[in-house]
Backbone as JSON, one array per atom type, in Angstrom:
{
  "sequence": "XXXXXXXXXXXXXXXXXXXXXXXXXXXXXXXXXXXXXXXXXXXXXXXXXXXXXXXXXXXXXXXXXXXXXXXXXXXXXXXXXXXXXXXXXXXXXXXXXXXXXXXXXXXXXXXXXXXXXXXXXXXXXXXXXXXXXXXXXXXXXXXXXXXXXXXXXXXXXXXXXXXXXXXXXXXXXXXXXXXXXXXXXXXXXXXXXXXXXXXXXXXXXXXXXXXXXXXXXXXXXXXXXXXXXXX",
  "N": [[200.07, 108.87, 172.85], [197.39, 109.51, 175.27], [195.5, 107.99, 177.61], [192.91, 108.51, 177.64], [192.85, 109.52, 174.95], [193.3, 107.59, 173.25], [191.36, 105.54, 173.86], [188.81, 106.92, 172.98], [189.89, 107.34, 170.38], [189.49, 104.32, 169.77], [186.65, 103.69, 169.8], [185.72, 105.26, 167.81], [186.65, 103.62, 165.56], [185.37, 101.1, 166.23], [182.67, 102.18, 166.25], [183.0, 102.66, 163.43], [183.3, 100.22, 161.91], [180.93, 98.68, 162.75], [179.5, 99.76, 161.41], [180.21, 99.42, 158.66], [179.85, 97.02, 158.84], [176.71, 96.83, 159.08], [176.51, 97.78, 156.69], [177.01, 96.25, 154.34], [175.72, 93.97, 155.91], [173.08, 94.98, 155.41], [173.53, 95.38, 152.23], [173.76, 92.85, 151.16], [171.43, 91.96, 152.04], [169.76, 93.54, 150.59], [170.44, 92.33, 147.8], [169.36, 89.11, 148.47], [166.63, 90.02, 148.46], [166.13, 90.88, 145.82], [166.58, 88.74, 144.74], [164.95, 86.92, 145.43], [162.51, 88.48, 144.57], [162.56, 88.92, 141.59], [162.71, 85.68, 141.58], [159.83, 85.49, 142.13], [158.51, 87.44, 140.15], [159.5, 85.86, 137.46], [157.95, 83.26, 137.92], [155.38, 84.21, 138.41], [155.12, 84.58, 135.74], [155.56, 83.13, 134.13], [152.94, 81.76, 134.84], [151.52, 83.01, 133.91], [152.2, 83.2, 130.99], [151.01, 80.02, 131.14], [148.56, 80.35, 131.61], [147.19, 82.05, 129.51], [147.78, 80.47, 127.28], [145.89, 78.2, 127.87], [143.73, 79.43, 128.07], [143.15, 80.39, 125.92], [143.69, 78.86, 123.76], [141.84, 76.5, 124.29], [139.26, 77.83, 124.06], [139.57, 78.35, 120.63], [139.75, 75.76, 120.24], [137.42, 75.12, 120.3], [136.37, 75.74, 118.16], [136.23, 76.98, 114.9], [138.51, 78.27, 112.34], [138.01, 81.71, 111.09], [135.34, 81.06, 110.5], [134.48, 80.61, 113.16], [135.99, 82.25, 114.83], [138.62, 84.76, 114.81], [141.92, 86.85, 114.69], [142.65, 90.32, 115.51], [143.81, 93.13, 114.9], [146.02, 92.35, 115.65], [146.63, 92.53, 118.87], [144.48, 90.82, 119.56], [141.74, 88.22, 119.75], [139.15, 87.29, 118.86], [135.64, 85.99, 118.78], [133.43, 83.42, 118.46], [132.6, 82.16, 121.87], [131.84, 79.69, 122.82], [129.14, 77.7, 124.77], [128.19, 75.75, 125.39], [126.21, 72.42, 124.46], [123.74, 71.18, 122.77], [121.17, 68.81, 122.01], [118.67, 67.78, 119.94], [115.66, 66.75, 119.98], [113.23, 66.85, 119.22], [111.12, 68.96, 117.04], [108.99, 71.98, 116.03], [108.48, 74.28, 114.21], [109.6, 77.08, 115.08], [110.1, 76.61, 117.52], [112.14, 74.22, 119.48], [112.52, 71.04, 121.4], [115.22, 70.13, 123.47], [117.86, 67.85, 124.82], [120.2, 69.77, 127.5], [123.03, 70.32, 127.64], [126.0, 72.18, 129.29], [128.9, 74.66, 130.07], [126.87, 76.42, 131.5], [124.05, 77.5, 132.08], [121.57, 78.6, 129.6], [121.51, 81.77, 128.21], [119.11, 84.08, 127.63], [119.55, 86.49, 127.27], [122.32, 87.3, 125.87], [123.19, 85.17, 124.49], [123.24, 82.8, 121.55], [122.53, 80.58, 118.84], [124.74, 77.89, 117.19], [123.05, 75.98, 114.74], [122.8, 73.13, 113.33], [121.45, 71.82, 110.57], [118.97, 69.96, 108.4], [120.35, 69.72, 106.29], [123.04, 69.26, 106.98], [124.08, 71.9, 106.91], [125.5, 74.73, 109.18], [123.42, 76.6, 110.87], [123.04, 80.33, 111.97], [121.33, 81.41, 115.06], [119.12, 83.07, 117.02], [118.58, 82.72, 120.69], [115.4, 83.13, 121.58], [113.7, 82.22, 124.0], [113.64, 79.78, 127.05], [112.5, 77.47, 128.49], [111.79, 75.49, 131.42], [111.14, 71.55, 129.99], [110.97, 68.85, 131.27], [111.53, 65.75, 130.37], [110.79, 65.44, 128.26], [112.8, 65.13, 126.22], [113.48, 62.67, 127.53], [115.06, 62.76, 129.98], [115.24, 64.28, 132.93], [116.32, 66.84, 132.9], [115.74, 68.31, 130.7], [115.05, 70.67, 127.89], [112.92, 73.16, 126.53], [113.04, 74.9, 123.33], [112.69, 78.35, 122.48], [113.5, 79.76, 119.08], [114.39, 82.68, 116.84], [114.03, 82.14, 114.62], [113.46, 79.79, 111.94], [114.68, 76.99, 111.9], [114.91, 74.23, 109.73], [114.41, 70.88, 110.06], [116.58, 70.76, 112.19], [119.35, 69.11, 114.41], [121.46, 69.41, 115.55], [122.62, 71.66, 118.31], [124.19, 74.39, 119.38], [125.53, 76.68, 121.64], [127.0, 79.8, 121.91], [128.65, 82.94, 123.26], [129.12, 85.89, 121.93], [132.7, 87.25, 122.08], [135.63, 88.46, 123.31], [139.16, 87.79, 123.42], [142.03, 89.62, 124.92], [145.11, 91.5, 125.19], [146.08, 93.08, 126.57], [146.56, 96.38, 128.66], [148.3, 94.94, 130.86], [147.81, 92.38, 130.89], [145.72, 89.21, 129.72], [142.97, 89.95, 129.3], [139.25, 89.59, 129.28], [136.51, 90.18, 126.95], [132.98, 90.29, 126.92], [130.47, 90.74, 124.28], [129.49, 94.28, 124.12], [130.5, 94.84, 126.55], [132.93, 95.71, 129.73], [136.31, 94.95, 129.57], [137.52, 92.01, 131.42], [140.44, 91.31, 133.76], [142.26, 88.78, 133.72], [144.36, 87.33, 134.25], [147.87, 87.38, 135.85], [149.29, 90.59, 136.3], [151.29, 91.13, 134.59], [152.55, 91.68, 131.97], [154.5, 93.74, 129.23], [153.23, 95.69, 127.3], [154.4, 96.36, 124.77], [155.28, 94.98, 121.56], [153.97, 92.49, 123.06], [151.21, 90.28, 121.57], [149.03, 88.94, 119.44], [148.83, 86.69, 116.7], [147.74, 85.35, 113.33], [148.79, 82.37, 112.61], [150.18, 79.63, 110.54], [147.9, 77.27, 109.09], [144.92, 78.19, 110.72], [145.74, 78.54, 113.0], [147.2, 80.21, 116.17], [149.43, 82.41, 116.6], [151.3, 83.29, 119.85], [152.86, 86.03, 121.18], [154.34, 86.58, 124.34], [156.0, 89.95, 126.05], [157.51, 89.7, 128.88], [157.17, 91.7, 131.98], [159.85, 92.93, 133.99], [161.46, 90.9, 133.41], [163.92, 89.73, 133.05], [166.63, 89.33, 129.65], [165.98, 86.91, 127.6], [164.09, 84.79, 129.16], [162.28, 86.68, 129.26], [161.01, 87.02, 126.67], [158.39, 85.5, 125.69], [157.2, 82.62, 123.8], [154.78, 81.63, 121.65], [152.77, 78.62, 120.01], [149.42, 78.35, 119.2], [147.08, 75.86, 118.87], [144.29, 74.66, 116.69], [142.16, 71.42, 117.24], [141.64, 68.46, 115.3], [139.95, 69.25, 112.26], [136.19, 70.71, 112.78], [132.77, 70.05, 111.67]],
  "CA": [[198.63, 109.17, 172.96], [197.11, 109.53, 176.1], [194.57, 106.94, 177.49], [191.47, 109.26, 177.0], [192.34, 109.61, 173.43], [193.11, 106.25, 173.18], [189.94, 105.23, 174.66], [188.38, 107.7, 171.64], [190.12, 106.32, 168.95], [188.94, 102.68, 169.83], [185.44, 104.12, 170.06], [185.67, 105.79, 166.62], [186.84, 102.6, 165.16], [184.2, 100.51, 166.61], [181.25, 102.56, 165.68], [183.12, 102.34, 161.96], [183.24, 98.4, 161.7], [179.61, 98.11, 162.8], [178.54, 100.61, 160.38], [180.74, 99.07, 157.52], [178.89, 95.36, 158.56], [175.49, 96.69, 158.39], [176.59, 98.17, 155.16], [177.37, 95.15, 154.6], [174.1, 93.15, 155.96], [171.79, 95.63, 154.11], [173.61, 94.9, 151.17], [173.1, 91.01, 151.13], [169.82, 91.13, 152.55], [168.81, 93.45, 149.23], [170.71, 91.31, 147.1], [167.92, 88.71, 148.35], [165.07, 90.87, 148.26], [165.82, 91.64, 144.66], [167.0, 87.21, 144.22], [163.47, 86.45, 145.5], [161.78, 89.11, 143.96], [163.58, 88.12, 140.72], [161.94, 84.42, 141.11], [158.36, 85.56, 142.06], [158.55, 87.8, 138.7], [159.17, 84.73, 137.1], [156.9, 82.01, 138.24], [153.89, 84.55, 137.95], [155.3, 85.12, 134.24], [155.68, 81.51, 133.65], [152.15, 81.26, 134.8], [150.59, 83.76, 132.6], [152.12, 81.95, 129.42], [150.41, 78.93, 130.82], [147.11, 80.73, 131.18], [146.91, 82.56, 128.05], [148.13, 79.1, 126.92], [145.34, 77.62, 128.25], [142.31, 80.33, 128.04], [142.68, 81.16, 124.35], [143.66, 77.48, 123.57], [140.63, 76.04, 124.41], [138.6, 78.71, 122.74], [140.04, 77.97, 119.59], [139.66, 74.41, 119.57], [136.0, 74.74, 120.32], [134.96, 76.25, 117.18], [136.82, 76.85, 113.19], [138.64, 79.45, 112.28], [137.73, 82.36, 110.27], [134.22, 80.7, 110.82], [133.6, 80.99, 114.86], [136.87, 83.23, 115.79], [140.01, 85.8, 114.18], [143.1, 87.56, 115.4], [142.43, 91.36, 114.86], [144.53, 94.05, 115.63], [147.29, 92.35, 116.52], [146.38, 92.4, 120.24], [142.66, 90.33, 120.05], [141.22, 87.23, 119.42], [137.09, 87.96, 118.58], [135.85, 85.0, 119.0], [132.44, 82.62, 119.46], [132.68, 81.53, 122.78], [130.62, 77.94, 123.01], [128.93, 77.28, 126.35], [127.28, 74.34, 125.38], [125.57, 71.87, 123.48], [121.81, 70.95, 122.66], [120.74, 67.05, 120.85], [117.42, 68.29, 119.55], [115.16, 65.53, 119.89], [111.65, 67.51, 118.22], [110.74, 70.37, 116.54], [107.81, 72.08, 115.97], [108.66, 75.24, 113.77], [111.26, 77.68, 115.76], [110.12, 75.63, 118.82], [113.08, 72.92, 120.02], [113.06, 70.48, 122.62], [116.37, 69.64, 123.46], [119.2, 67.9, 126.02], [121.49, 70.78, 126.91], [124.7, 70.06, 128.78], [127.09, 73.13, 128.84], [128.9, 75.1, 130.96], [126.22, 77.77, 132.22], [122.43, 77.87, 131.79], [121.56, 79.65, 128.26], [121.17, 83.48, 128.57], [118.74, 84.58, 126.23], [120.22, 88.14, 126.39], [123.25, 87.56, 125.21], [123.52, 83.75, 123.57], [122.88, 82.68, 120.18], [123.0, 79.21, 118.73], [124.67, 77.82, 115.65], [122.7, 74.88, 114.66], [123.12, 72.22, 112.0], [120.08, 71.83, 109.95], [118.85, 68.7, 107.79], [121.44, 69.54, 105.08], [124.2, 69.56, 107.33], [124.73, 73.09, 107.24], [125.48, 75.32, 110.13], [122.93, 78.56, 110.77], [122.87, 80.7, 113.35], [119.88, 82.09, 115.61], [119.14, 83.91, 118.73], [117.58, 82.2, 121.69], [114.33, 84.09, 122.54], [112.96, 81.73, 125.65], [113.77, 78.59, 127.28], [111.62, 77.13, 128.92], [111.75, 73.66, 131.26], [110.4, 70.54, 129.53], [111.17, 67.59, 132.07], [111.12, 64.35, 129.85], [110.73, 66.12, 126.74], [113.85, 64.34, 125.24], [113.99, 61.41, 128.09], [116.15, 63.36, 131.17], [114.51, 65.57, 134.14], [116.98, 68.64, 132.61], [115.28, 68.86, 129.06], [114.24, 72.21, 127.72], [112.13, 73.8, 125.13], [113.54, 76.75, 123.35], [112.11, 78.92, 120.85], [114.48, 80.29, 118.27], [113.57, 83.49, 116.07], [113.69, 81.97, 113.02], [112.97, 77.79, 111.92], [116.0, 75.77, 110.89], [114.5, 72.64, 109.4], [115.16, 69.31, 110.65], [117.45, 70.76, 113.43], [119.76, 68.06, 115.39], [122.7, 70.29, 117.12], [122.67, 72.92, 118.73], [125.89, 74.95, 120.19], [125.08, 77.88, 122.16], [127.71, 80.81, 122.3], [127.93, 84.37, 123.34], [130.09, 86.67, 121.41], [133.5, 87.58, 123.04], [136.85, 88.78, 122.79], [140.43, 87.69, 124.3], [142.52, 90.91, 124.5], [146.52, 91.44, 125.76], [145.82, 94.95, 127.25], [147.21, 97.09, 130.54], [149.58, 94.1, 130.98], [147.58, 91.49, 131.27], [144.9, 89.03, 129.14], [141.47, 90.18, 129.45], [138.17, 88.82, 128.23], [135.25, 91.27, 126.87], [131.3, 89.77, 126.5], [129.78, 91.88, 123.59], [130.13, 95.47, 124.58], [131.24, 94.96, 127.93], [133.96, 95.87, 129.67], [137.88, 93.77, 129.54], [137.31, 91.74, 132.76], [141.04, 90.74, 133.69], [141.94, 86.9, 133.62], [145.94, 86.85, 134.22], [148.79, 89.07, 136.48], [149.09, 92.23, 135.73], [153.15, 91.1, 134.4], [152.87, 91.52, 130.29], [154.74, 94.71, 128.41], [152.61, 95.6, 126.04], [155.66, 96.48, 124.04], [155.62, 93.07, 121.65], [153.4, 91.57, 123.26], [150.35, 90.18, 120.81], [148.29, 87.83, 118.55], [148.95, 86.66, 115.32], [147.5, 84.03, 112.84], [150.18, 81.24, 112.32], [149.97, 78.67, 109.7], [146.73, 77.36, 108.85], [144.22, 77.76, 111.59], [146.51, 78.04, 114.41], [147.25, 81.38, 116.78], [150.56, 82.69, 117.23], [151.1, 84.44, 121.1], [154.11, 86.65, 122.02], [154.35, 87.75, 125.77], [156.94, 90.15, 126.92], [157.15, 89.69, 130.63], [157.59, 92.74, 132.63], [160.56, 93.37, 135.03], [162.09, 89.58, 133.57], [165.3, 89.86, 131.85], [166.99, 88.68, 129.26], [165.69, 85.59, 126.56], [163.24, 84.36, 129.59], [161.29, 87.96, 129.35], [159.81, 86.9, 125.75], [158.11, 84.04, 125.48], [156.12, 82.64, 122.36], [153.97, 80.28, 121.84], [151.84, 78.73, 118.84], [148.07, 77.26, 120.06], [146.76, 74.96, 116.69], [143.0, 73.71, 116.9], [142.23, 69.98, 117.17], [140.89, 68.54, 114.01], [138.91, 70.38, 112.01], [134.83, 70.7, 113.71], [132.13, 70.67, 110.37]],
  "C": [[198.18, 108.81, 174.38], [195.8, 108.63, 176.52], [193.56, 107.42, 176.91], [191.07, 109.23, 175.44], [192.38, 108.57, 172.93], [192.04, 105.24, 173.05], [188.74, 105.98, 173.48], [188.34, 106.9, 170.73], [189.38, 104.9, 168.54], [187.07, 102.88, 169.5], [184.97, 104.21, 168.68], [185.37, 104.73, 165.6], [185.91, 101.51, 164.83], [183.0, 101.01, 166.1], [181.55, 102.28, 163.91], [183.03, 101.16, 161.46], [182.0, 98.19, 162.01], [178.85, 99.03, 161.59], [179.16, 99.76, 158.65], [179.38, 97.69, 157.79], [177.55, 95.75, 158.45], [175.48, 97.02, 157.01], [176.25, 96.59, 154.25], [176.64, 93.89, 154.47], [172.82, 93.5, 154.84], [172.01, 95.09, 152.9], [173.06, 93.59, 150.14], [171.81, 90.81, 151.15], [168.8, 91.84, 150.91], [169.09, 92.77, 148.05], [169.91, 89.72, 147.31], [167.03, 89.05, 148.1], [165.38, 90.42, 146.7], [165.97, 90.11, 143.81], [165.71, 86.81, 144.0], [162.5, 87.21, 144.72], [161.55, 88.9, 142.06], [162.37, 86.72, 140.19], [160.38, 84.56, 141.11], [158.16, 86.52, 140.68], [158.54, 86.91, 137.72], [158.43, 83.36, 136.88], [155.59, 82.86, 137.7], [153.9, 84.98, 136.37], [154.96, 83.81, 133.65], [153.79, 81.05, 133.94], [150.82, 82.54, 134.14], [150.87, 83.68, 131.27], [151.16, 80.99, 130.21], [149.12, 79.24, 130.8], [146.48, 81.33, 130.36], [146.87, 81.4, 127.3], [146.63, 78.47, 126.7], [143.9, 77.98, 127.45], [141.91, 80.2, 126.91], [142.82, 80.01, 123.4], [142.87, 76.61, 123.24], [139.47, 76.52, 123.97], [138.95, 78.33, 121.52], [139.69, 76.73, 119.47], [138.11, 74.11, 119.54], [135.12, 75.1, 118.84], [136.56, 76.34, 115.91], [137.33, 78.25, 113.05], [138.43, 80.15, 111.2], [136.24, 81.97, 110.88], [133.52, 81.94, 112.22], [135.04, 81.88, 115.56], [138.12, 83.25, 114.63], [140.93, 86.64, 114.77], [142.21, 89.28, 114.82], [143.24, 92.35, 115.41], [145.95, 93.73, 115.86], [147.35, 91.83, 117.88], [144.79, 91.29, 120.96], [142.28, 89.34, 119.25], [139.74, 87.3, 119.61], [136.75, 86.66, 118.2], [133.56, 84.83, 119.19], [132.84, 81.83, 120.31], [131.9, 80.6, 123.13], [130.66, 78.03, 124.13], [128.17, 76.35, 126.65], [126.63, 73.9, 124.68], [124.47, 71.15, 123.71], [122.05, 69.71, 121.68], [118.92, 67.62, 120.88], [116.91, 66.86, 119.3], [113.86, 65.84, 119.33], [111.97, 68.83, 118.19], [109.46, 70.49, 115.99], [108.45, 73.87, 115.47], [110.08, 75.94, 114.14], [110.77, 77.36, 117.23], [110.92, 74.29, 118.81], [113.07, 72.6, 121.23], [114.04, 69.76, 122.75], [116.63, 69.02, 125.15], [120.06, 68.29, 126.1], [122.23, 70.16, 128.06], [125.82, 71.5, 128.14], [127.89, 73.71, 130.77], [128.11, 75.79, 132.26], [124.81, 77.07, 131.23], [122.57, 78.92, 130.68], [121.3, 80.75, 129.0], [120.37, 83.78, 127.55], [118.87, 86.22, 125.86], [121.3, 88.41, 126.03], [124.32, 86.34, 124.43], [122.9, 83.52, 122.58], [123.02, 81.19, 119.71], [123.92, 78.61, 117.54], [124.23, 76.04, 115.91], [122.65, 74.28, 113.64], [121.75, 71.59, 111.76], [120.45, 70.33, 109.16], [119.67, 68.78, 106.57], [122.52, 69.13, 105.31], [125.21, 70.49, 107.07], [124.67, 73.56, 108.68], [124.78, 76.7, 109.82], [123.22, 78.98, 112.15], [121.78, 81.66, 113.65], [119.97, 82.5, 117.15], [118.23, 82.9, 119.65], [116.43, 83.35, 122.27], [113.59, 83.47, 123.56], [113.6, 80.58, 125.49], [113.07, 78.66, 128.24], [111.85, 75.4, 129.83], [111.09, 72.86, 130.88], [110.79, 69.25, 130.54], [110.65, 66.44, 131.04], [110.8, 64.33, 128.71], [112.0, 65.24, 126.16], [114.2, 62.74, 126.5], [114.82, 61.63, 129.41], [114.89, 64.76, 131.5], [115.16, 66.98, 133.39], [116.89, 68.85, 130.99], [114.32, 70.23, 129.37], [113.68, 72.02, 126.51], [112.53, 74.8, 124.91], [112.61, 77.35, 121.93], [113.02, 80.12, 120.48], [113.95, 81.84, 117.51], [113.79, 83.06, 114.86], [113.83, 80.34, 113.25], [113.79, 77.41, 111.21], [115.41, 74.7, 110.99], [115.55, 71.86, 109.84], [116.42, 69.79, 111.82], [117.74, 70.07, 114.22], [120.72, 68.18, 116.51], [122.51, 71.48, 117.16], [123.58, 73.64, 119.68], [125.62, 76.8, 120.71], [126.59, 78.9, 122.61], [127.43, 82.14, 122.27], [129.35, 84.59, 121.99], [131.46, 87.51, 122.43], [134.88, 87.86, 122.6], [138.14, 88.81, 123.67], [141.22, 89.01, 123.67], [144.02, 91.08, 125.21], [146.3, 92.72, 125.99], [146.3, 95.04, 128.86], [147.64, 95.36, 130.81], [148.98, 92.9, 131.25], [146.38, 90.63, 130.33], [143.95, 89.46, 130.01], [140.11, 89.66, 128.43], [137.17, 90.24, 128.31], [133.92, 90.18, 126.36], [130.91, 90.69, 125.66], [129.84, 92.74, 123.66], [130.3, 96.25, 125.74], [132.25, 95.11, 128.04], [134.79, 94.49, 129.49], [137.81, 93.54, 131.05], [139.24, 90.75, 132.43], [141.06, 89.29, 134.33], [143.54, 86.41, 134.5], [146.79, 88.1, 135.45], [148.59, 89.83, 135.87], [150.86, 91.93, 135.17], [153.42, 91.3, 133.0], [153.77, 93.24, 130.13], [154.04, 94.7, 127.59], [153.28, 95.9, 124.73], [156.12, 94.88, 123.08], [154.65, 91.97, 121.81], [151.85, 91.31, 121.96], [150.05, 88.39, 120.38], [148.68, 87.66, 117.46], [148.48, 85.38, 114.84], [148.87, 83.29, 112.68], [149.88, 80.0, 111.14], [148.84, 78.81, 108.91], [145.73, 77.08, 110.05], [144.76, 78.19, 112.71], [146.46, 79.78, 114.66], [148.81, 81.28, 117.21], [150.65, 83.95, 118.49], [152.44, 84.85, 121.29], [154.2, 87.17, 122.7], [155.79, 88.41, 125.5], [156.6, 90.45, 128.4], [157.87, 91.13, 131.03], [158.49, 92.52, 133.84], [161.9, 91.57, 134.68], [163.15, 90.29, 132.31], [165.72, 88.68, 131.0], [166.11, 87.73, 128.44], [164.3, 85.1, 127.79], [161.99, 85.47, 130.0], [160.77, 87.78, 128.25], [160.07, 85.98, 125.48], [157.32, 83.95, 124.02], [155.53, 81.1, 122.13], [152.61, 80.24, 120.94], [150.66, 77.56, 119.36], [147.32, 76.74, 118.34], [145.27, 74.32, 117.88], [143.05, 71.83, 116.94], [141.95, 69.49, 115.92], [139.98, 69.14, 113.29], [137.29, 69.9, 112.26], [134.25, 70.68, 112.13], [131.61, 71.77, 110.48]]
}
């Protein structure tokens, strides 16, 4: 072989060994991509069990079941959502002055109360005004509310809206009354599987399947039980 072709050959060679090693590099580097990609699929799976965990958890323990919340469908937990509680210190018909502590300031367009009357039953009533009372029960952040109807001797008062946890388009969502599903979680569920179910007595059984996770750590399950039972 003559140098020229010589000089070829080597050439040929060379461009083939750098093309094999990026083969080569690419390979590895998507065999990371797809390692890492892999673990972030995971962690944000792992952390939409713990926030379904969490969300629908704590709902539940706030109120009785059958009572103040029910599985339905399969896919939905319908639910009174508590946002706080009233110590009724007078009444004056369906006028209460209370000390509220809750999450949120009442809404009177879309909160309701259930309040425990002098029998020690629970009714429930709509809030039609609040009003500030300063010192009305003994604290600068006392109100006056007026109810539409008069629960005698009234001493608690638990203000929730109406609401509904939902496992939809891949992710939990919450609905307010007949609002839309505002999402809460990734977007990582199958809805394939995934759901609600009663469990025992009282309790909520949850089954994610995680999207894109393989294998035994793609469905999770997990049973949320109330605290003692509320009267």
């Amino acid at each position: 072989m003559n140098r020229v072709g010589a000089v070829g050959l080597e050439w040929v060679v060379g461009v083939l060994l750098v093309l094999a090693l990026a083969a080569v590099g690419f390979g590895a580097l998507s065999l990371v991509q797809r390692t890492l990609l892999d673990g972030v699929r995971v962690s944000e799976s792992a952390t939409v069990l713990a926030d379904v965990s969490r969300i629908v958890g704590d709902e539940i323990r706030a109120g009785v079941a059958a009572r103040d919340w029910s599985v339905h469908g399969g896919d939905s937990v319908a639910l009174r959502a508590f946002r706080g509680t009233a110590v009724v210190c007078a009444s004056n018909g369906a006028d209460l002055s209370v000390s509220y502590r809750g999450d949120r300031a009442v809404d009177t367009a879309k909160d309701s109360v259930l309040v425990l009357d002098g029998d020690a039953r629970w009714a429930v009533a709509a809030v039609t005004r609040v009003t500030r009372a300063p010192g009305a029960c003994g604290a600068a952040g006392d109100q006056r509310w007026r109810l539409d109807r008069v629960i005698a001797h009234a001493s608690v008062g638990r203000v929730f809206e109406r609401g509904a946890y939902t496992l939809a388009a891949s992710s939990l969502r919450y609905r307010r009354g007949l609002g839309g599903r505002q999402p809460l979680t990734y977007a990582r569920l199958d809805s394939a599987g995934t759901g609600f179910r009663p469990a025992g007595t009282g309790g909520v059984g949850v089954e994610l399947v995680l999207a894109g996770v393989r294998g035994s750590a793609g469905r999770q399950t997990r049973t949320l039980w109330p605290r003692s039972p509320r009267p």
